[in-house]
CHARMM internal coordinates of N, CA and C (Angstrom, degrees):
IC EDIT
DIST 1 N 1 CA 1.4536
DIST 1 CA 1 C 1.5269
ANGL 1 N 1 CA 1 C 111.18
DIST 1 C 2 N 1.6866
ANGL 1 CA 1 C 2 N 122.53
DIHE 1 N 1 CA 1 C 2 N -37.01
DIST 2 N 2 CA 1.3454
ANGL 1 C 2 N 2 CA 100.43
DIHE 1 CA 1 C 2 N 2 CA 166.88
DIST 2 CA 2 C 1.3122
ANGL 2 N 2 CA 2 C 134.90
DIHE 1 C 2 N 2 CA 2 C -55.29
DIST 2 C 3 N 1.2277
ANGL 2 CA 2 C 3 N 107.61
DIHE 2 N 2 CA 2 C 3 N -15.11
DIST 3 N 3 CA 1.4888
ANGL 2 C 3 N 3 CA 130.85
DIHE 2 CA 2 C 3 N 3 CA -156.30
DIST 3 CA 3 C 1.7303
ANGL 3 N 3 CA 3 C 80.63
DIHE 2 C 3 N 3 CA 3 C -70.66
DIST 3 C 4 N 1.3251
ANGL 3 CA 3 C 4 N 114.14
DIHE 3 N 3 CA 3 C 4 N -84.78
DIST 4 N 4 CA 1.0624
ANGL 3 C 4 N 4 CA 110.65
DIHE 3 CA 3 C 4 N 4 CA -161.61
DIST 4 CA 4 C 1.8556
ANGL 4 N 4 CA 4 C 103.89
DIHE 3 C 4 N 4 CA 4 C -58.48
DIST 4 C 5 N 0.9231
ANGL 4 CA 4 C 5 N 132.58
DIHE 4 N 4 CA 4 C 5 N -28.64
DIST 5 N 5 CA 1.8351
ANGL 4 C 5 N 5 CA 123.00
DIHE 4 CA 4 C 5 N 5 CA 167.22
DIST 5 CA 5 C 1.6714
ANGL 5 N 5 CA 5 C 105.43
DIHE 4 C 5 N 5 CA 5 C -47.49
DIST 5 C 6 N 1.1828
ANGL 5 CA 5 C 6 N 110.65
DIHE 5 N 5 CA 5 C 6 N -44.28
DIST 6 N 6 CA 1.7781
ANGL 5 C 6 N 6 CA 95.37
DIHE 5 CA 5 C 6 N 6 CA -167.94
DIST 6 CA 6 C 1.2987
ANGL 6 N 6 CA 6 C 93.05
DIHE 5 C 6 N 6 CA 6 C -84.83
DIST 6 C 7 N 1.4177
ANGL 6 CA 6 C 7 N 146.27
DIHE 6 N 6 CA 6 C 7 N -59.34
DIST 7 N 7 CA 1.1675
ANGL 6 C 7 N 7 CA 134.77
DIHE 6 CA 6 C 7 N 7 CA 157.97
DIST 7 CA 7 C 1.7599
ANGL 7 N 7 CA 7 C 111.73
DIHE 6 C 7 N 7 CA 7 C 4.31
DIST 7 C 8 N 1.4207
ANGL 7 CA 7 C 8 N 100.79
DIHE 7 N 7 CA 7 C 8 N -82.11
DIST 8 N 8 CA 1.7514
ANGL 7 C 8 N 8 CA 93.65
DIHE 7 CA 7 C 8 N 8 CA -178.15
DIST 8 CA 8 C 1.5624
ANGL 8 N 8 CA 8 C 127.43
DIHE 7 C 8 N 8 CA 8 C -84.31
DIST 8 C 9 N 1.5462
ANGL 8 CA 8 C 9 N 99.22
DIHE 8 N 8 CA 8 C 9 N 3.54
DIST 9 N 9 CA 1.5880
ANGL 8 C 9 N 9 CA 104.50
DIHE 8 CA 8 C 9 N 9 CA 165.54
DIST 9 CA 9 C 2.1117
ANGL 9 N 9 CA 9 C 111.31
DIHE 8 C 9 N 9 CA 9 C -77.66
DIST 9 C 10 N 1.3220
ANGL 9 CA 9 C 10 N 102.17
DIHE 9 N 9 CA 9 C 10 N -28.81
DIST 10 N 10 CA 1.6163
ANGL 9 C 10 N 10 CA 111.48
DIHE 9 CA 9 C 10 N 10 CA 155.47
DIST 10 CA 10 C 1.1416
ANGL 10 N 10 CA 10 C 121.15
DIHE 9 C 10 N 10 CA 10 C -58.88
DIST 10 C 11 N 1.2390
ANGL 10 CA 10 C 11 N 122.47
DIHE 10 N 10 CA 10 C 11 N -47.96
DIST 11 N 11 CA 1.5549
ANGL 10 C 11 N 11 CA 108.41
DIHE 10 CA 10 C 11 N 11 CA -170.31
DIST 11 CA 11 C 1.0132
ANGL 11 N 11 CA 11 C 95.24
DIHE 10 C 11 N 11 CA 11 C -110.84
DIST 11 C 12 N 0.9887
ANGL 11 CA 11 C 12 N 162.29
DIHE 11 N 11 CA 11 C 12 N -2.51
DIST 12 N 12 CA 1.7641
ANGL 11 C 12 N 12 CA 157.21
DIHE 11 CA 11 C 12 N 12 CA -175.26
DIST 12 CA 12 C 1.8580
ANGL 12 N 12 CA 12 C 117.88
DIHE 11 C 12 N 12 CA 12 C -151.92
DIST 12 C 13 N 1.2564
ANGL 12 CA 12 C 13 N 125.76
DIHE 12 N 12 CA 12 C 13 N 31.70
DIST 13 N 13 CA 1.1755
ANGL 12 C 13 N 13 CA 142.17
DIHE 12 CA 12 C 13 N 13 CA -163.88
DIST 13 CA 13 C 1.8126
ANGL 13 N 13 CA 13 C 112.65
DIHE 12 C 13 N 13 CA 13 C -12.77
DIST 13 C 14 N 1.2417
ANGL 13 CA 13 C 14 N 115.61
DIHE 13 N 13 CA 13 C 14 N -56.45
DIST 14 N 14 CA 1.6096
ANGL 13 C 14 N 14 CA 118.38
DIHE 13 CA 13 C 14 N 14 CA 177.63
DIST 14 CA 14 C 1.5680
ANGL 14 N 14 CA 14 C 112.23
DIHE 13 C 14 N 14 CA 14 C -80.21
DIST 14 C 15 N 1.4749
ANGL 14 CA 14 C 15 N 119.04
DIHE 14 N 14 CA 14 C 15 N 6.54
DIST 15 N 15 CA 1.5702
ANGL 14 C 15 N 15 CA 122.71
DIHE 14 CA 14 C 15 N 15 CA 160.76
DIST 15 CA 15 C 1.5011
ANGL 15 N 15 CA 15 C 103.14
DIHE 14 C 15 N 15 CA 15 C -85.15
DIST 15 C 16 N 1.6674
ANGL 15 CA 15 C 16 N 107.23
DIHE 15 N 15 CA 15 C 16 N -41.65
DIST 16 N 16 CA 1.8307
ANGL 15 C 16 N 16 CA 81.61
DIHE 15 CA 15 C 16 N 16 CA -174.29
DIST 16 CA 16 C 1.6703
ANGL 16 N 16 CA 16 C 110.56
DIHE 15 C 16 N 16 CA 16 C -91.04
DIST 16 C 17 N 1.2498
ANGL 16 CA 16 C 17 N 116.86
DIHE 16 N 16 CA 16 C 17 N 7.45
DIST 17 N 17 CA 1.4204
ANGL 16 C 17 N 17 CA 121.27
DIHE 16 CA 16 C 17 N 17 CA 179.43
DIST 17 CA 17 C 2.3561
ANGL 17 N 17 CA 17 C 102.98
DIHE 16 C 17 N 17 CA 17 C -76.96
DIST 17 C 18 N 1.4297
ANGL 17 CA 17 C 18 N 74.87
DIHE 17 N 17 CA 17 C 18 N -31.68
DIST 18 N 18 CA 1.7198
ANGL 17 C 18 N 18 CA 87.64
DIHE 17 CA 17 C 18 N 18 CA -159.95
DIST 18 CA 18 C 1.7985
ANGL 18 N 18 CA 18 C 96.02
DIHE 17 C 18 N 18 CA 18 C -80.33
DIST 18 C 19 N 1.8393
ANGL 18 CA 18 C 19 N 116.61
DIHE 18 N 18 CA 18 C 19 N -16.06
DIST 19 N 19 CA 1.1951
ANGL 18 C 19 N 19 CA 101.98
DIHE 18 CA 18 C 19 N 19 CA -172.80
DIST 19 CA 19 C 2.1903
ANGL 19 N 19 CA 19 C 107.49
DIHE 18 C 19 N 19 CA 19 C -76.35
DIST 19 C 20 N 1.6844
ANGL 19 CA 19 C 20 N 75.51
DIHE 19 N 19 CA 19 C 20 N -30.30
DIST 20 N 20 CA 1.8034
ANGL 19 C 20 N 20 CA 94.68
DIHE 19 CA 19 C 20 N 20 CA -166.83
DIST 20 CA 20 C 1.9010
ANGL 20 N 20 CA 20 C 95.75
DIHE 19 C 20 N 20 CA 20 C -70.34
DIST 20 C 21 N 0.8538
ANGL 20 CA 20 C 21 N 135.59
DIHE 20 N 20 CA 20 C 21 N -52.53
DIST 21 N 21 CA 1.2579
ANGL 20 C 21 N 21 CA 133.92
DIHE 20 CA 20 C 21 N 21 CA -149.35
DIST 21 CA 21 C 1.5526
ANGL 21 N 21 CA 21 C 118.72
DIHE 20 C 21 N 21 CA 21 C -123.77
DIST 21 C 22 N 1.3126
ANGL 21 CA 21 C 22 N 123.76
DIHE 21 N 21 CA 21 C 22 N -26.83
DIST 22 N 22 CA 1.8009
ANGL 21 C 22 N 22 CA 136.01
DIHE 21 CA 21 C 22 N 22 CA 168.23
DIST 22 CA 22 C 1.2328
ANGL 22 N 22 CA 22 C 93.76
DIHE 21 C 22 N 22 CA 22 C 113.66
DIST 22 C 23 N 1.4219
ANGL 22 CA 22 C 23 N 105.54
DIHE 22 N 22 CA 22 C 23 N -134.77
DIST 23 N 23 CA 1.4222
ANGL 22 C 23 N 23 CA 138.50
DIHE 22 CA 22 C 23 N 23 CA 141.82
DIST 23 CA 23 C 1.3833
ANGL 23 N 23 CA 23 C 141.19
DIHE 22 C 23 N 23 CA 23 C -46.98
DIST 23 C 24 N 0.8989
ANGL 23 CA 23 C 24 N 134.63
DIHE 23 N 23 CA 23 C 24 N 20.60
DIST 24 N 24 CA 1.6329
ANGL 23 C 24 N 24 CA 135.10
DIHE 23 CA 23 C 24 N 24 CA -130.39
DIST 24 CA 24 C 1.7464
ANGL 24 N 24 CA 24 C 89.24
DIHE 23 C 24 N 24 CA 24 C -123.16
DIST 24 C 25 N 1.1803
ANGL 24 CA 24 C 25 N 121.84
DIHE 24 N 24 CA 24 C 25 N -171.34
DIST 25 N 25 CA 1.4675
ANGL 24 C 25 N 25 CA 133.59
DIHE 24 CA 24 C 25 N 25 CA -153.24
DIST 25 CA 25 C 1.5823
ANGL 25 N 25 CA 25 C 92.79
DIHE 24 C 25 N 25 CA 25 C -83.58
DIST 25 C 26 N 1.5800
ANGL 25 CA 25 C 26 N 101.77
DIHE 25 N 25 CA 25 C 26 N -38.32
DIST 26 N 26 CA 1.7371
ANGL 25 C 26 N 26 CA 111.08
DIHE 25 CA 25 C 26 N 26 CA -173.82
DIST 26 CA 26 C 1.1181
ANGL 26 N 26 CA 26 C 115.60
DIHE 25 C 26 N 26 CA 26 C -36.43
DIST 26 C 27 N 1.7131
ANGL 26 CA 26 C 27 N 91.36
DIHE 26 N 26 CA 26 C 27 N -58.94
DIST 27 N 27 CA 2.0080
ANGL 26 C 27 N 27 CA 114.07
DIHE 26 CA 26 C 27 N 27 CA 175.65
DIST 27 CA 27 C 1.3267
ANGL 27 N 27 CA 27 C 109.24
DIHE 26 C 27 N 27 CA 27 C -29.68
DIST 27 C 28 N 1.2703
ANGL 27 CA 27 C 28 N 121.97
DIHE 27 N 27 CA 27 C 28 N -71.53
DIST 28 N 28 CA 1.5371
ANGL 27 C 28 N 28 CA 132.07
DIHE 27 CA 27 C 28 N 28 CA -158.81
DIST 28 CA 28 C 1.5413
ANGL 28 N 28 CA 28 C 103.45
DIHE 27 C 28 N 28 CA 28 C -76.98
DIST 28 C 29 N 0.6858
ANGL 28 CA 28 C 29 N 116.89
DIHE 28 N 28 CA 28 C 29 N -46.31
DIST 29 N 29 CA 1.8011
ANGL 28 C 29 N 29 CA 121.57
DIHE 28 CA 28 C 29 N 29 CA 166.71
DIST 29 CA 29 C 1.4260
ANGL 29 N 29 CA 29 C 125.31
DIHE 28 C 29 N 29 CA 29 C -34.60
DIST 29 C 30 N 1.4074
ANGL 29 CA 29 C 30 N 88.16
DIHE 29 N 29 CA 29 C 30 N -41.65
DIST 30 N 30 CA 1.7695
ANGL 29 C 30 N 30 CA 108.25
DIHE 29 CA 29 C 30 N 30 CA -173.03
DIST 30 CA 30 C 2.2597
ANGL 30 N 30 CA 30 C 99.98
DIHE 29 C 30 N 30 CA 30 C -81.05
DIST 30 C 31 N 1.3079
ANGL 30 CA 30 C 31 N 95.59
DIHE 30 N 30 CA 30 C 31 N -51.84
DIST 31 N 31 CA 1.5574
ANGL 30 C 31 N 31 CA 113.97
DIHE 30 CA 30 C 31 N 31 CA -176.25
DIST 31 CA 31 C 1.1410
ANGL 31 N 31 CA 31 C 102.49
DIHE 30 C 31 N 31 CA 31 C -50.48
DIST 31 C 32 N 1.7287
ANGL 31 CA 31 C 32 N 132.54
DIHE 31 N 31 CA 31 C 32 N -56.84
DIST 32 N 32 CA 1.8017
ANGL 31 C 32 N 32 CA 132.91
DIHE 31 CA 31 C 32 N 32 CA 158.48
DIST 32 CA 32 C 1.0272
ANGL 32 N 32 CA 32 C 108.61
DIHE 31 C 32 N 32 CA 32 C -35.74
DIST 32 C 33 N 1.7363
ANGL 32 CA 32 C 33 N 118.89
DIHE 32 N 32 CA 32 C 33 N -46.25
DIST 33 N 33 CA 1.9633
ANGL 32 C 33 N 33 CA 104.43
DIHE 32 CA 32 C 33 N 33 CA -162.60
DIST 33 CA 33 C 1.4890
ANGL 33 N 33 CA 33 C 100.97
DIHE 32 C 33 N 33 CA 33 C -79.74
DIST 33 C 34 N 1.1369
ANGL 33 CA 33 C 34 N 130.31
DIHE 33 N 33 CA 33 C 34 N -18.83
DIST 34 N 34 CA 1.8270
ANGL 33 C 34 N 34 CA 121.01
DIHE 33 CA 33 C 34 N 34 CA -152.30
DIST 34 CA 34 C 1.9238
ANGL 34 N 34 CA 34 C 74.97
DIHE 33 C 34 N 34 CA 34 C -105.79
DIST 34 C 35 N 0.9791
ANGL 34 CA 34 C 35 N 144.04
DIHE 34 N 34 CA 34 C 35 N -49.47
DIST 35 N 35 CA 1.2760
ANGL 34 C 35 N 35 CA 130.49
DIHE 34 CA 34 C 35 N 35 CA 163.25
DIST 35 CA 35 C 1.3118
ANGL 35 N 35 CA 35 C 118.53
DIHE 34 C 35 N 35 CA 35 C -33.69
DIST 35 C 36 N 1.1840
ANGL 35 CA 35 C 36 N 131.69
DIHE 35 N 35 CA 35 C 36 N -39.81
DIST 36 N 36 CA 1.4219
ANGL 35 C 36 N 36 CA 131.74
DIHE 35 CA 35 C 36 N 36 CA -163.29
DIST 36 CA 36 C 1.5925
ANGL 36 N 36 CA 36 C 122.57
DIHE 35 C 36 N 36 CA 36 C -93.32
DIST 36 C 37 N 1.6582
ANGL 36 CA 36 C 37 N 89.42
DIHE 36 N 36 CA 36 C 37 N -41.79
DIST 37 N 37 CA 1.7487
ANGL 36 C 37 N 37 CA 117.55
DIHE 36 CA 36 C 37 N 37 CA 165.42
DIST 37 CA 37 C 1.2431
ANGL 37 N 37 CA 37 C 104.64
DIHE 36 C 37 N 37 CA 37 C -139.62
DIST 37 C 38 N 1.4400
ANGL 37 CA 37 C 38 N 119.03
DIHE 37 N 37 CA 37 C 38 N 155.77
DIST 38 N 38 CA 1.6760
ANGL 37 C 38 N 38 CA 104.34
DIHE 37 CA 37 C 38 N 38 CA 164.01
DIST 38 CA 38 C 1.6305
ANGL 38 N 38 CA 38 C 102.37
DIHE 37 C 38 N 38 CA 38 C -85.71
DIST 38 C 39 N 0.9922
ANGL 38 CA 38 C 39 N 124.69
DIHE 38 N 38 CA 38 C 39 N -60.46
DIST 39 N 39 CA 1.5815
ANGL 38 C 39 N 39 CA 133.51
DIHE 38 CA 38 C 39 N 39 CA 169.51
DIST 39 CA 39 C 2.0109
ANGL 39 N 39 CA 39 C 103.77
DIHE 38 C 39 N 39 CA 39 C -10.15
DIST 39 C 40 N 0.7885
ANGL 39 CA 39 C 40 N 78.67
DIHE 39 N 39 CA 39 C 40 N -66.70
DIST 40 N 40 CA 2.1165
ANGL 39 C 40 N 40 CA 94.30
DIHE 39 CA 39 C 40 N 40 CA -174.03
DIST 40 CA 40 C 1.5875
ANGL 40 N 40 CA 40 C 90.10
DIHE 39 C 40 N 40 CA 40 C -52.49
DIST 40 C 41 N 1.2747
ANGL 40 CA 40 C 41 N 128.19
DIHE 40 N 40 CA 40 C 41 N -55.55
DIST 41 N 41 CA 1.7811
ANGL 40 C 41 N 41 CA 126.41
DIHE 40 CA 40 C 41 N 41 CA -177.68
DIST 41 CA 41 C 1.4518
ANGL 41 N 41 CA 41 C 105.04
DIHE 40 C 41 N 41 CA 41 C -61.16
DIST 41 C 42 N 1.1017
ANGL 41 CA 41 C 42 N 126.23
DIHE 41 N 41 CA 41 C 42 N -41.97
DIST 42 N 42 CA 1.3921
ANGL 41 C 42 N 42 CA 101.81
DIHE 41 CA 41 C 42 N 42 CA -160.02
DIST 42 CA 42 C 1.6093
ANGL 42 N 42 CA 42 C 112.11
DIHE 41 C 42 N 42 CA 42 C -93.19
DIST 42 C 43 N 1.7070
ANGL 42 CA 42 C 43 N 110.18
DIHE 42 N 42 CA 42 C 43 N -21.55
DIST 43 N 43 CA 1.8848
ANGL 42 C 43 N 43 CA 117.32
DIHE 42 CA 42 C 43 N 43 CA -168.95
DIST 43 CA 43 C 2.2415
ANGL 43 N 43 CA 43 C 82.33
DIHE 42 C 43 N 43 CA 43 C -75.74
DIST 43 C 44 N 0.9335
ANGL 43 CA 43 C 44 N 106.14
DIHE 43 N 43 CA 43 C 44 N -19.53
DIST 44 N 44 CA 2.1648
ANGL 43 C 44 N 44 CA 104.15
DIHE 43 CA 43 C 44 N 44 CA -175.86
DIST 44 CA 44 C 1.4072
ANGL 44 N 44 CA 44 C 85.47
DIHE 43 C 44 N 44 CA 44 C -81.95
DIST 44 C 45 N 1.2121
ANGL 44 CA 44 C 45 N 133.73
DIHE 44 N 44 CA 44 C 45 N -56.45
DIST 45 N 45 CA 1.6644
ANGL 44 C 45 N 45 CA 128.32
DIHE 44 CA 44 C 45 N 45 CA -147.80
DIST 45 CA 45 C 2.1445
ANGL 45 N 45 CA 45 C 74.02
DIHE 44 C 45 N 45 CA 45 C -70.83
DIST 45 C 46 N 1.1388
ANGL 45 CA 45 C 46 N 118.84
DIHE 45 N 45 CA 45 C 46 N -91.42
DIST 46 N 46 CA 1.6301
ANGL 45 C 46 N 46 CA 125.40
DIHE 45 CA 45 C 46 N 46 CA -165.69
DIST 46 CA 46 C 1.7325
ANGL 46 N 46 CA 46 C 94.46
DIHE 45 C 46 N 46 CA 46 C -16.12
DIST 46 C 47 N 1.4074
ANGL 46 CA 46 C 47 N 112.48
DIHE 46 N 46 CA 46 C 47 N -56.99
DIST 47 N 47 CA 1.7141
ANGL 46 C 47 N 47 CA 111.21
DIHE 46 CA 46 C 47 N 47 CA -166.62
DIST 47 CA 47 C 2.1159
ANGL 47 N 47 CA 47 C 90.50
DIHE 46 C 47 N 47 CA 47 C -57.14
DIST 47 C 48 N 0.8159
ANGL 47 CA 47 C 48 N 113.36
DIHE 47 N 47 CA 47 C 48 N -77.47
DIST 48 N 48 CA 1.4878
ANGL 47 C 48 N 48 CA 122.03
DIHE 47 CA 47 C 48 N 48 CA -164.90
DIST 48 CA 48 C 1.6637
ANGL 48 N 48 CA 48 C 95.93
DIHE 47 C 48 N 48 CA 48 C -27.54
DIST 48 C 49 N 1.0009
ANGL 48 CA 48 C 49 N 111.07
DIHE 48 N 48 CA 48 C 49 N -47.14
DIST 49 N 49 CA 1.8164
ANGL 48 C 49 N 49 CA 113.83
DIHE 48 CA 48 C 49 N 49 CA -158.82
DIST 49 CA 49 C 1.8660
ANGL 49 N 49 CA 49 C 99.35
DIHE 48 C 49 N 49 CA 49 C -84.37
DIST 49 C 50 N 1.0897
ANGL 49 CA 49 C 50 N 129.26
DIHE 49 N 49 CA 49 C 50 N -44.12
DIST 50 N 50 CA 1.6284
ANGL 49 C 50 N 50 CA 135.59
DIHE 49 CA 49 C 50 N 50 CA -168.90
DIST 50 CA 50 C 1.6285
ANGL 50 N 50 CA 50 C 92.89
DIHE 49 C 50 N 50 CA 50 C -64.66
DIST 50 C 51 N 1.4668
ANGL 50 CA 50 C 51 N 100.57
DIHE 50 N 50 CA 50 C 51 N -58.16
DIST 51 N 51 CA 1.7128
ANGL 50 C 51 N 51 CA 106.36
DIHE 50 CA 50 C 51 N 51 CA -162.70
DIST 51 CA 51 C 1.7628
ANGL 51 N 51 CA 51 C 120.49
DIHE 50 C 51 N 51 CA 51 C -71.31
DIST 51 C 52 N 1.7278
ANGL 51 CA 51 C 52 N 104.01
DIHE 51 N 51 CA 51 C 52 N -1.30
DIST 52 N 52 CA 1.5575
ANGL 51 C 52 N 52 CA 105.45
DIHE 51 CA 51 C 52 N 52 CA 160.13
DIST 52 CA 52 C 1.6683
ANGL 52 N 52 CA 52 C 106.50
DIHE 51 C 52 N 52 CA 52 C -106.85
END
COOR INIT
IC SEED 1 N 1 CA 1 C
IC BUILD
């Protein structure tokens, strides 16, 4: 199952943040970084998903 989380933390960064965690502060954190850079959204979405 991570497999497929980092999978969509690559192509869609706050989908695999939202699979690992819901709603939670992570979510929105992640949605600012891939807004700001995509690069910055997706290496946070990979951290969020490895580190549970």
């Amino acid at each position: 199952m991570d497999l497929i989380r980092i999978i969509f933390a690559i192509l869609l960064p706050p989908l695999g943040v939202f699979l690992q965690v819901g709603l939670g502060g992570a979510f929105w954190l992640n949605i600012l970084l891939t807004l700001l850079g995509y690069i910055p959204g997706i290496v946070h979405a990979v951290w969020i998903i490895a580190k549970r």
